[in-house]
Structures are given as C-alpha cells and as structure tokens.
N, C-alpha and C positions, 0 to 999 in steps of 0.2 A: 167248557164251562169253568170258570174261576169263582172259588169264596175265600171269605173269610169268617173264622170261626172267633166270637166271641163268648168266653167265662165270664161270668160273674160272681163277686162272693167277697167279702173280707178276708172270709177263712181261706182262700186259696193264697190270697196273698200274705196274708201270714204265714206263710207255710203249714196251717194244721190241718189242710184237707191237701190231697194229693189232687191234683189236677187229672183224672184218668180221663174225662170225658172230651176233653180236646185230642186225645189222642187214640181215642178208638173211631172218635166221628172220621178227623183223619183219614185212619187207614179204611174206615167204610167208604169213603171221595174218593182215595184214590183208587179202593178198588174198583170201582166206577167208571173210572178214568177221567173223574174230576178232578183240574185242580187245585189244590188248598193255600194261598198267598198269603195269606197270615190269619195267626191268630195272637188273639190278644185278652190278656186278663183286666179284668175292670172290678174296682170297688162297687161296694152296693149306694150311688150316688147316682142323682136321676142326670143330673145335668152331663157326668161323665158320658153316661150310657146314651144319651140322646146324641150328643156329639160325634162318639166314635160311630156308630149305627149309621146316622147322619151321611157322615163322611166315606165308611166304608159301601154304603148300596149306592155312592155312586161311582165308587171303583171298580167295583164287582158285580158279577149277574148273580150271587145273590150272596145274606149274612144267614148266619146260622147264630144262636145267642143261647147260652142254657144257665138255669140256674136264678135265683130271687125271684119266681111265681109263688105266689099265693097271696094270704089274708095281713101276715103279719105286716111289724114295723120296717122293717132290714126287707122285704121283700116289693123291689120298687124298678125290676126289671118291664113288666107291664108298661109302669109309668113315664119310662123312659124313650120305649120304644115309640108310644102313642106322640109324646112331643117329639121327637125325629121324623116324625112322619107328619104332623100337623092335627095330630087327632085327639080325642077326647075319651077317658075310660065311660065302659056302657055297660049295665048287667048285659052279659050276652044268651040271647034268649037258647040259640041252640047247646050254648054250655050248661045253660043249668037244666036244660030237659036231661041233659046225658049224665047228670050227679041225680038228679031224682031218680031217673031208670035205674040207678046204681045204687037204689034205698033212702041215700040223702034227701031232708026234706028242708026245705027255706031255712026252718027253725036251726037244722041242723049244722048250715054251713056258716061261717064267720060272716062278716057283711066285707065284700070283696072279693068274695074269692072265686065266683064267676065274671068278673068286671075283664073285657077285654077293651082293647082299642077299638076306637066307633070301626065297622067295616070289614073287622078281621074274618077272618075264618078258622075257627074253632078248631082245637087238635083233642080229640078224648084223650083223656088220661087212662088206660086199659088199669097200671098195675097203683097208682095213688089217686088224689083227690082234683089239686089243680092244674085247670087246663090248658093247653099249649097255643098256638097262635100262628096262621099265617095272613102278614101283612105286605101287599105288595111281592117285593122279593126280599123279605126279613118273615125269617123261621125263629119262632121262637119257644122254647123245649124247657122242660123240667129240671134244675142239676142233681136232682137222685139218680144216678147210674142206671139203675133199672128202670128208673120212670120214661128217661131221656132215651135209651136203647130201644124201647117198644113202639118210642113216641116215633123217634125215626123210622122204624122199619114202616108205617104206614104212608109216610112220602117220601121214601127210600126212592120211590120209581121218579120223580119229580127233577133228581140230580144224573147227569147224564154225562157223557162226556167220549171221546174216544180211550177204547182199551188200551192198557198196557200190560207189559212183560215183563218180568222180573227174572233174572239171576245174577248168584253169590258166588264169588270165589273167592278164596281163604288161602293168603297168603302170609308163610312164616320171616318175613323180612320186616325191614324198616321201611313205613312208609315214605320217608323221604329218596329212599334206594328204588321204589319203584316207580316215580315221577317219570322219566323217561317210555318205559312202558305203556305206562297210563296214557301219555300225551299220542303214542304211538294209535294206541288202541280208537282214540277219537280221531285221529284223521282217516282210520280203516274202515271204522263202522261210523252209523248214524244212530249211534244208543248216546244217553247220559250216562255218566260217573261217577259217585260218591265211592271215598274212600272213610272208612271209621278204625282207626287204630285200638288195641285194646292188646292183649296177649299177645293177638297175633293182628293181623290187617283183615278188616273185614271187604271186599269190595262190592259194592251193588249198582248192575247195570241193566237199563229200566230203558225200553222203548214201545214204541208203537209196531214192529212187525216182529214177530215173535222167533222167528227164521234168522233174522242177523243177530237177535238177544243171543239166543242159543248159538250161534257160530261167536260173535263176538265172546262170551265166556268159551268157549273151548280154545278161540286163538289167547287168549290171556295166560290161563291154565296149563298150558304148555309152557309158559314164560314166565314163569313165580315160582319159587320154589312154597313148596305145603310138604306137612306132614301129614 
C-alpha cells in the first residue's frame, strides 16, 4: 500500500507550528508496513488543496490530509477536499448526531462545523469538536496532535501493507569511508540502506524478512568500527 501525507496550515509554513503530525502518521505506516511516498505541506487555500489531493489519489492507494476542519475562516481543508472529488459540502446528518450525543446542541455549534462533502463518511471526533472524513480513498483528520492521533487509531486497521524489519548499526568513521562496505552489504543481502551522519554514522537497514535484517546487521558490525 502507498500514501501520501498531506498538512495543512499557514502556520506550518511559517515555521511557527512544528510539523509533528506528518511524522508520527509516518512512522505509524510504516509500522504497518505501508509505504509513505511523499508528504507535503499546503497553505490554507482551497484551490491548492483540491489540486494536490486531486493529483495525489491518483498516484496512490490512498491520501491521508490533517489539519484546517472546522467552523472558521482559515479552515477550508473540507472545502478543498469536496472540489478534488467533485462534491458539494452537506450538514452531515451522522456528524452531528455524534456532537449532540456529546452534549452539543445546533444552537451550540458554529454554522459549519458538521458540513462534510456530500458522501463522505463521518470520523468522530473522540478527544475535540470537529469531525474527520472519509472520502473515497482521501482521509481526512484534525491537525491538533491529539485530535488527529485518536482519530487514526480508529482506521488504523484500514492501512495495511507488508511488515518490515528494522536494524541499527552505529558506526564511528566517516561516512564516506564506509561507502565500500555499504555497497558490499547490498549486493549480500536483500535489505535497504540509509546512512544518517551526525557524531557518529547512524545506519538503518530495513526489510521484509526479519532473518537477513538481523544477519545483515551482524555481517556489517563486524566491519565498522563502533565504540
């Protein structure tokens, strides 16, 4: 299974909100063993957001979008979605049974803030107010951290994908000093290879059979020097 993750926000791209939610959805996919093709930050602008959406569900089996739901002005991720898809915003009758069950009454909600794209299907909101969205194969989620985190664990099961394997071996050289190595290591085994420099060299090798992960980091490990 392949996505793409899309943010939305100003503030991401001004740099005054940390982008954390593209990267824990992330490492929830890939531990999955989905995986994640790009993601990409977007202004709060309908026409942006239609286009990319647009473009990415028919790259991918499916988009994932968090962030600009609700009532206000700057909140026009809804509206974006609905024109990528061909649709029109609708109160959505089962969103707002699940805000009244939750004490909220008509009076009390902004005018909006149940409005989904004609068709969708409705995501409760467990830990805020408004509600998430699945259209087709476009997820659409909350950008409050905690909203968005609850919202997925509910179609957590939805993303699928083959498992993989992880390990790290920490080597004290220069990465360019172990380019040989490395090259050596991929024609040995059937793993990937990312190298991350910092202190020291980080390396992480990641496959599908968990048996050559773990030999492939032991024949490496032997041939690095670590502290």
């Amino acid at each position: 299974m392949k996505v793409a993750v899309v943010t939305i926000g100003d503030e991401l791209l001004a740099g005054r909100t940390a982008d954390t939610n593209a990267t824990w959805l992330c490492e929830q996919l890939d531990d999955r063993g989905v995986d994640v093709e790009r993601v990409t930050t977007l202004p709060d602008r309908v026409g942006d957001i239609a286009r990319v959406v647009n473009e990415y569900r028919a790259e991918y089996d499916a988009v994932i979008v968090t962030g600009g739901l609700g009532p206000t002005h700057d909140d026009l991720t809804m509206e974006g979605v609905a024109a990528a898809l061909g649709r029109s915003l609708e109160e959505h009758d089962d969103a707002l049974a699940w805000l009244e069950t939750d004490g909220y009454t008509r009076d009390d909600l902004a005018a909006g803030t149940a409005d989904l794209p004609a068709g969708a299907r409705a995501l409760h909101n467990e830990t805020g107010v408004a509600p998430g969205a699945v259209l087709e194969d476009v997820y659409v989620l909350p950008g409050v951290p905690s909203e968005m985190k609850a919202m997925f664990e509910t179609i957590a099961d939805e993303f699928t994908g083959t498992p993989t394997y992880r390990k790290t071996v920490v080597a004290d050289e220069p990465e360019s000093a172990l380019l040989d190595r490395i090259a050596a290591l991929r024609e040995r085994y059937d793993v990937s290879v990312g190298s991350y420099p910092g202190e020291s060299v980080r390396i992480e090798l990641k496959g599908t059979d968990e048996a050559t992960v773990a030999e492939a980091a032991a024949w490496l490990r032997e041939r690095v020097e670590s502290s």
